[in-house]
C-alpha positions in Angstrom: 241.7 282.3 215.3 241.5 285.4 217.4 240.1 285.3 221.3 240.8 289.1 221.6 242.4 292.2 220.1 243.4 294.7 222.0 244.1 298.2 220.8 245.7 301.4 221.5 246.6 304.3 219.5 245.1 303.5 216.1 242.8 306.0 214.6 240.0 306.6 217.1 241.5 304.2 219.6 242.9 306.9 222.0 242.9 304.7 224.8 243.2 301.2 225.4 240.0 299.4 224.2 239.9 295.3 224.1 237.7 293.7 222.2 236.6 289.8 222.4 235.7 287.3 219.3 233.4 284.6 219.8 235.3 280.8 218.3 233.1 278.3 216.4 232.2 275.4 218.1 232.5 273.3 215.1 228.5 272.0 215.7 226.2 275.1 215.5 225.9 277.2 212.3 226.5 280.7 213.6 229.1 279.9 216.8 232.2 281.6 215.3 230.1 284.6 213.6 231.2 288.1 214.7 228.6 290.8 214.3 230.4 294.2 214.6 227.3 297.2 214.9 227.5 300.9 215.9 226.8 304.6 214.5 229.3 305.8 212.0 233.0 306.9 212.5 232.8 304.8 215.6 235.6 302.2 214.9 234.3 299.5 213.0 236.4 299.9 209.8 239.1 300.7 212.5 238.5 297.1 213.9 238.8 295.3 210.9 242.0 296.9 209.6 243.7 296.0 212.5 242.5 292.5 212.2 244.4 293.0 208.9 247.7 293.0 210.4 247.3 289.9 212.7 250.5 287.2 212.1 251.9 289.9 209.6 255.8 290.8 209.2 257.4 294.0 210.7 258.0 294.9 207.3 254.5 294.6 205.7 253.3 297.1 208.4 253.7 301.1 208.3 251.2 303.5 210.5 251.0 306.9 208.7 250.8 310.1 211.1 247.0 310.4 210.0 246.8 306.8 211.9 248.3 307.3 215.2 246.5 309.0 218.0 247.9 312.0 220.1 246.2 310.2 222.9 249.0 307.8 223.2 252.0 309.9 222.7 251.3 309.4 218.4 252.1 305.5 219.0 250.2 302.5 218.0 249.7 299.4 220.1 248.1 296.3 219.2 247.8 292.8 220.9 246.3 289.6 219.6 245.4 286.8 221.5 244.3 283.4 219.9 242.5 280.5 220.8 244.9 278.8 222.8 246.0 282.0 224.4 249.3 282.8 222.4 250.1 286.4 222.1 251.3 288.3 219.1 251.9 291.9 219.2 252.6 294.9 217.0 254.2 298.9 218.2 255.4 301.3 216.4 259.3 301.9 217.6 260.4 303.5 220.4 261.8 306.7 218.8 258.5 307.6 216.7 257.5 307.6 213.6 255.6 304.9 211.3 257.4 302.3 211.6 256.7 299.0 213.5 258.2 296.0 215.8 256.1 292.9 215.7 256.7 290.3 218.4 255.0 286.5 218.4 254.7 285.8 214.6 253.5 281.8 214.1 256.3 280.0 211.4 253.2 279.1 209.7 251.6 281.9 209.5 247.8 281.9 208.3 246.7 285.5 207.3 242.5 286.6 208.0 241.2 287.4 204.0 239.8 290.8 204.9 237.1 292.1 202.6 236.9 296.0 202.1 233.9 298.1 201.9 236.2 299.8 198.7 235.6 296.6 196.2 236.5 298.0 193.1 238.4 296.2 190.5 240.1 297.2 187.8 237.4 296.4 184.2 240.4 295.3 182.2 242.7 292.7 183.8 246.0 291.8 183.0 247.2 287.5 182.8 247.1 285.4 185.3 249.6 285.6 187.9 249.5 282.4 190.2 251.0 283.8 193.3 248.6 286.1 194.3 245.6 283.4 193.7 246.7 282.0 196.9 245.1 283.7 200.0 248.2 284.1 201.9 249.8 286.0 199.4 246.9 287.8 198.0 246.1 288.9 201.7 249.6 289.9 202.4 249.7 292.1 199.2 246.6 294.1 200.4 248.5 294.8 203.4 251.4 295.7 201.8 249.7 297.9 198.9 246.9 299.4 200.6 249.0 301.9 204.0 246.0 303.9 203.2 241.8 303.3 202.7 242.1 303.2 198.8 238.9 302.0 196.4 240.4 299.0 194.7 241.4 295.7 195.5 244.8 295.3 194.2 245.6 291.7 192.9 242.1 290.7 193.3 241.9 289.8 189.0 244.3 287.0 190.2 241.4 285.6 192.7 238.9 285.9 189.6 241.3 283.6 187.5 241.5 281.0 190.1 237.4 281.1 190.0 237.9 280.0 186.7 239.9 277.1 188.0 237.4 276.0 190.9 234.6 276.9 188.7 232.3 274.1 190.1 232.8 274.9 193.9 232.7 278.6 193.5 229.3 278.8 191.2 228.1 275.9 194.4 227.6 279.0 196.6 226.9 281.6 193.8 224.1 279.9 193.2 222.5 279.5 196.8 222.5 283.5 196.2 221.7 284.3 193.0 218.9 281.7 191.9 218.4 282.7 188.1 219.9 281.5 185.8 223.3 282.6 184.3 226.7 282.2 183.7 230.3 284.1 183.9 233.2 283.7 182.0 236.9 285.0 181.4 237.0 286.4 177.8 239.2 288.1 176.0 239.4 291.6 174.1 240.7 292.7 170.6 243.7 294.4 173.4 244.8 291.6 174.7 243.7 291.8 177.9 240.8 289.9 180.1 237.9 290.6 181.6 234.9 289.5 183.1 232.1 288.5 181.1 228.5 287.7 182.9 226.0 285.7 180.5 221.8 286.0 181.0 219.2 283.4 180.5 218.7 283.5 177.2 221.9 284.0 176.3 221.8 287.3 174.3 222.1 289.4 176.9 226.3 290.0 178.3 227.6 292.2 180.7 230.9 292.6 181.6 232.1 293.5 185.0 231.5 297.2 184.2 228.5 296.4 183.2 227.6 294.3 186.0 225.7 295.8 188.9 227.4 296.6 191.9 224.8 294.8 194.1 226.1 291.3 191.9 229.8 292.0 192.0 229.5 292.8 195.8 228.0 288.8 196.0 230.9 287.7 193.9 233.5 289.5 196.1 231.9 287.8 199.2 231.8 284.3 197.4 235.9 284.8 197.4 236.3 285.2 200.5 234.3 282.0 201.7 234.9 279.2 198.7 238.7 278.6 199.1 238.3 278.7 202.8 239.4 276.1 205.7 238.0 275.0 209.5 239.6 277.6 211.2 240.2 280.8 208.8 239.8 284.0 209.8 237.5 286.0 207.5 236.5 289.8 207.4 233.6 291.3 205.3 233.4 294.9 206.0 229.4 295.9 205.5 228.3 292.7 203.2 224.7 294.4 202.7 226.8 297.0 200.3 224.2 297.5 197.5 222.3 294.1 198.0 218.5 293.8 198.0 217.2 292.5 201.1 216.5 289.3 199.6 220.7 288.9 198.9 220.9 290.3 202.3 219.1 287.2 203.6 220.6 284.3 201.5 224.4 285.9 202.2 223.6 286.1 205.7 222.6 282.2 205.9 225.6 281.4 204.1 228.1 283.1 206.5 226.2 281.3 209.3 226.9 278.1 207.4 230.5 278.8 207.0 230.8 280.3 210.7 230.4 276.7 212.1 234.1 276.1 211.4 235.5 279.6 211.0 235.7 282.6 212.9 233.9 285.4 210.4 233.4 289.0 211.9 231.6 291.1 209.9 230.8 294.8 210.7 227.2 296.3 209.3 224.6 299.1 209.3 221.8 296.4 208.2 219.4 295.1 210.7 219.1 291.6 208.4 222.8 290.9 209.3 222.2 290.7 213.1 222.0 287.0 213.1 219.8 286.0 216.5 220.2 282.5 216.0 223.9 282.9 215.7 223.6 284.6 219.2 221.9 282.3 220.5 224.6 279.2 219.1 227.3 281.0 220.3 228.1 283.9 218.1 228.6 287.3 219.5 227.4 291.0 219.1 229.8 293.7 219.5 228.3 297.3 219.5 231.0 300.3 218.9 230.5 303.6 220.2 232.7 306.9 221.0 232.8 307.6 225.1 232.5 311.9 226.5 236.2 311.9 226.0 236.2 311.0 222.2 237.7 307.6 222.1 236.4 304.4 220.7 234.6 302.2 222.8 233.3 298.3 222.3 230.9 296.4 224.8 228.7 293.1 223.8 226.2 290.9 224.9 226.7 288.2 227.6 225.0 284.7 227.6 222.2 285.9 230.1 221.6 287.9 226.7 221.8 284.8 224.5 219.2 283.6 227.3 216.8 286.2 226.9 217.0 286.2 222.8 216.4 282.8 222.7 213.1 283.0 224.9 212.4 286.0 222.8 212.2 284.1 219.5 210.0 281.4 220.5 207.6 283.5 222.1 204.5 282.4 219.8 202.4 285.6 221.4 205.0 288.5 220.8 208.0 286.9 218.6 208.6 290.4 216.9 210.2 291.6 219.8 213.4 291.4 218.5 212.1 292.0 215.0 213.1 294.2 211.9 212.4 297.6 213.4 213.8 296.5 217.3 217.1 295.2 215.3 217.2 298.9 214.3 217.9 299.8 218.1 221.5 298.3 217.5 222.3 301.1 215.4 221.3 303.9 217.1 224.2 306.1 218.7 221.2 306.3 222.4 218.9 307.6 223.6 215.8 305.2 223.7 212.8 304.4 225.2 211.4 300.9 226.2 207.6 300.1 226.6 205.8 297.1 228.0 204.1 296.3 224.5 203.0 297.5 220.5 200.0 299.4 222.1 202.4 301.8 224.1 204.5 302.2 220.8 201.1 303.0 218.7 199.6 305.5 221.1 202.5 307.3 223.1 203.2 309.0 219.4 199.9 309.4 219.2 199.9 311.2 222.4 202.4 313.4 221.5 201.1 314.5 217.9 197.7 315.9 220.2 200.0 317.0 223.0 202.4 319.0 220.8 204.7 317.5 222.1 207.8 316.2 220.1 209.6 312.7 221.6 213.6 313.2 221.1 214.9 309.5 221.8 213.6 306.6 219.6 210.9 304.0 220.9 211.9 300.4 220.7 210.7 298.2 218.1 207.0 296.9 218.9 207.6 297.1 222.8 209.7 294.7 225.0 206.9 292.0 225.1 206.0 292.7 228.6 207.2 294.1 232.1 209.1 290.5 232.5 210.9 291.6 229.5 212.0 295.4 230.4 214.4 294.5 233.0 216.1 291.8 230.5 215.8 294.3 227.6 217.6 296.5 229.9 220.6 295.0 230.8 221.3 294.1 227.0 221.6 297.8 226.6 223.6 298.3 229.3 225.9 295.4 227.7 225.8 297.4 224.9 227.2 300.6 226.5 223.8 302.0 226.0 223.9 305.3 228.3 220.7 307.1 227.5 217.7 304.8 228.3 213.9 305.2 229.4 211.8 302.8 230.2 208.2 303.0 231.0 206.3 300.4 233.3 202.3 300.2 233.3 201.0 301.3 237.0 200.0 297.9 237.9 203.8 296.8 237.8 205.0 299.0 240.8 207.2 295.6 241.7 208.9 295.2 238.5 209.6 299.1 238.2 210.7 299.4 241.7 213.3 296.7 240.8 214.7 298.7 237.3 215.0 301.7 239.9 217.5 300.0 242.2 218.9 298.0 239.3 219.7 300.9 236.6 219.9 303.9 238.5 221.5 305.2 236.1 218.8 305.0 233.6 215.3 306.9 233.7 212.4 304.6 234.7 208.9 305.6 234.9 205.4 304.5 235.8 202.2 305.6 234.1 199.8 306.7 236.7 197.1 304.3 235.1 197.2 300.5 235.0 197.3 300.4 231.4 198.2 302.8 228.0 194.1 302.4 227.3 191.0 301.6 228.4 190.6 297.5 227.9 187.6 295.2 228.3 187.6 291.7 229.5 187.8 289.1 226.3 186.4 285.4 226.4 188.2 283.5 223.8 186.8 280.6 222.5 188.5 277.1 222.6 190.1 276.6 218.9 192.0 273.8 217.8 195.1 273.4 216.2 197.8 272.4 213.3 200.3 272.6 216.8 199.7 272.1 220.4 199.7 274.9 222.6 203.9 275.3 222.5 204.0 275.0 219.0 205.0 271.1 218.9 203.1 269.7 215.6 200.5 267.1 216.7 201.3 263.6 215.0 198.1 263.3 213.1 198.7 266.3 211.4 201.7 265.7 209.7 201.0 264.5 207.1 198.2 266.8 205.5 200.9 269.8 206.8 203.6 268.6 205.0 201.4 268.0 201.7 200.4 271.9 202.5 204.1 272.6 202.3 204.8 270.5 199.2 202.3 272.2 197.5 203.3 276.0 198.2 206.6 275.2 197.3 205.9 273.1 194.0 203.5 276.2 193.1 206.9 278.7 193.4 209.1 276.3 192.0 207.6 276.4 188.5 209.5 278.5 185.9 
């Protein structure tokens, strides 16, 4: 497994630019999960190809001109560092051109599978060859057939006959996806050749793969690159949400935080249902790419002060949408941001603005940071992040916790309103209420059992066909 890769030269890469995995722990669902994020043409895909190359021969590897950057004298660089701090490294040679040296290969070498983006396969597919159903070899022969970004994965009808072979433990994680019922088989034209052939619930419905949507194949694709696995692969899906409904989004998400207990998977994505808190939280780590003033790629990430303030953040009973849908969108953003104390600010600053005339440029964070507390931690996560553009905006009765932002970011705009508050507000008596939970959430003993009924019921109500 991979500690760090360091890289120079490659693509975007015009200086020197290390980035660090996180390892699973082999106890927490989520510890070994890599979540790559960033705008586009910002390096991910970059990442992942070089990733590609980890523990491969001299031979296997080729850098085209298109690859190498000016930036370092048209040479590419590449170090690897694994868990127990071996080294193995990959240059182009001395005297130029594409051609590579590759020092600190392991004898028994495991190769990372490395899912594309590009997953098309050929509709018609030829016999089975054995060789490439093995993931060594069918890794190795999309390093050695794919110098360029191409659309196809070549070998890959190989994989699908091997499904056929481990039929039982491949549909085993199909089917924590895709819940209705169907089948797949390998059948046969009048041609001679094979193909894949997807069968519906009733039987008089077949697809085949050409047919198939791409939003199903993509789950197929992904199911290859987990089932044959072992404790300690290596395994790359570049953007899993590719044509998936957020519901698929979801169920592959929980099963890559299954497998990432004993495996190191980095993924990269542009969906905010991939960004996996309680991976964070076990262990698991978010990498944010972004291009620097000069042009060259750039990776920070989050430290565990972060995984601190995330976990707080999620079992916050009063505000646990801090870190929610919309605020995972922040990830994404290439700057320029603003954070608020709370979902009022977010509500009525736009609000503002619209009777103002006024037009906000940088984006508001998700519902608010779930306090003035909260601001300063929300803070340095962005600056983790590489985050160089950032407002935030303090209520006037929190002089204290704004004068501390000021000395502690000063390179990031902080403000006070010149009120205590967004709005007017009137005192509120609540009245006492009692409940399922105490007041931290902990169910109360005696009400177990009439909850737990509740739950059997809601679920025996969607469980019927």
């Amino acid at each position: 497994m991979l500690k760090s890769i360091t890289i120079n030269g490659l693509r975007g890469f015009g200086k020197e630019c290390t980035i660090n995995f996180s390892l699973p722990n082999k106890e927490d669902e989520g510890s070994g999960l890599n979540i790559i994020v960033g705008p586009n043409n910002s390096g991910k895909t970059t990442i992942t190809e070089a990733i590609k190359f980890y523990n491969s021969k001299s031979g296997e590897i080729s850098f085209s001109e298109g690859k190498r950057n000016a930036k370092n004298s048209n040479k590419v660089d590449i170090t690897y560092l694994d868990e127990v701090d071996e080294k193995m490294e990959i240059h182009t040679v001395k005297n130029g051109g594409s051609e590579v040296n590759t020092i600190g290969i392991k004898e028994n070498r495991d190769i990372p599978y490395v899912l594309p983006s590009r997953r098309y396969v050929q509709y018609d597919m030829n016999s089975d060859n054995d060789f490439f159903e093995k993931r060594n070899n069918f890794s190795s022969s999309q390093i050695r057939h794919s110098r360029n970004r191409v659309d196809n994965l070549n070998q890959f009808e190989s994989r699908i006959f091997k499904w056929n072979k481990n039929k039982d433990e491949f549909n085993k994680l199909l089917k924590k996806i895709i819940i209705e019922p169907f089948d797949w088989i390998i059948e046969q034209n009048d041609r001679g050749q094979y193909y894949l052939k997807i069968i519906f619930k009733d039987k008089s419905i077949s697809h085949s793969r050409e047919g198939f949507g791409d939003g199903y194949w993509s789950i197929f694709t992904i199911i290859d690159s987990l089932y044959d696995s072992k404790e300690n692969d290596i395994i790359v899906i570049d953007e899993p949400e590719l044509s998936l409904h957020p519901t698929f989004q979801k169920r592959v998400l929980k099963l890559i935080e299954e497998f990432s207990k004993n495996r190191q998977i980095i993924i990269t994505t542009h969906s905010p249902y991939f960004i996996s808190l309680n991976a964070i939280i076990n262990g698991g780590l978010l990498i944010r790419t972004f291009k620097d003033k000069e042009g060259n790629i750039q990776t920070k990430c989050i430290d565990d002060g972060d995984r601190k303030f995330i976990e707080s953040v999620i079992t916050n009973l009063n505000n646990p949408h801090i870190l929610g849908l919309e605020a995972k969108e922040l990830f994404f953003l290439e700057d320029n941001v603003i954070i608020t104390e709370g979902q009022e600010d977010v509500v009525i600053i736009p609000k503002i603005c619209k009777e103002l005339g006024v037009e906000l440029k940088p984006s508001l964070f998700g519902w608010g940071a779930g306090g003035a507390s909260n601001i300063k931690k929300v803070l340095k996560l962005l600056s983790n992040l590489g985050y160089e553009k950032v407002t935030a905006i303090f209520d006037g009765d929190k002089s204290n916790d704004y004068e501390e932002c000021l000395n502690i970011y000063p390179n990031y705009d902080i403000e006070i309103l010149p009120k205590d508050d967004i709005r007017d507000k009137k005192q509120i008596n609540i009245k006492e209420k009692e409940g399922i939970t105490d007041d931290h959430g902990n169910i109360k003993e005696e009400n177990k059992i009439v909850f737990k009924e509740l739950l059997d019921k809601i679920n025996n109500y969607h469980n019927k066909k």
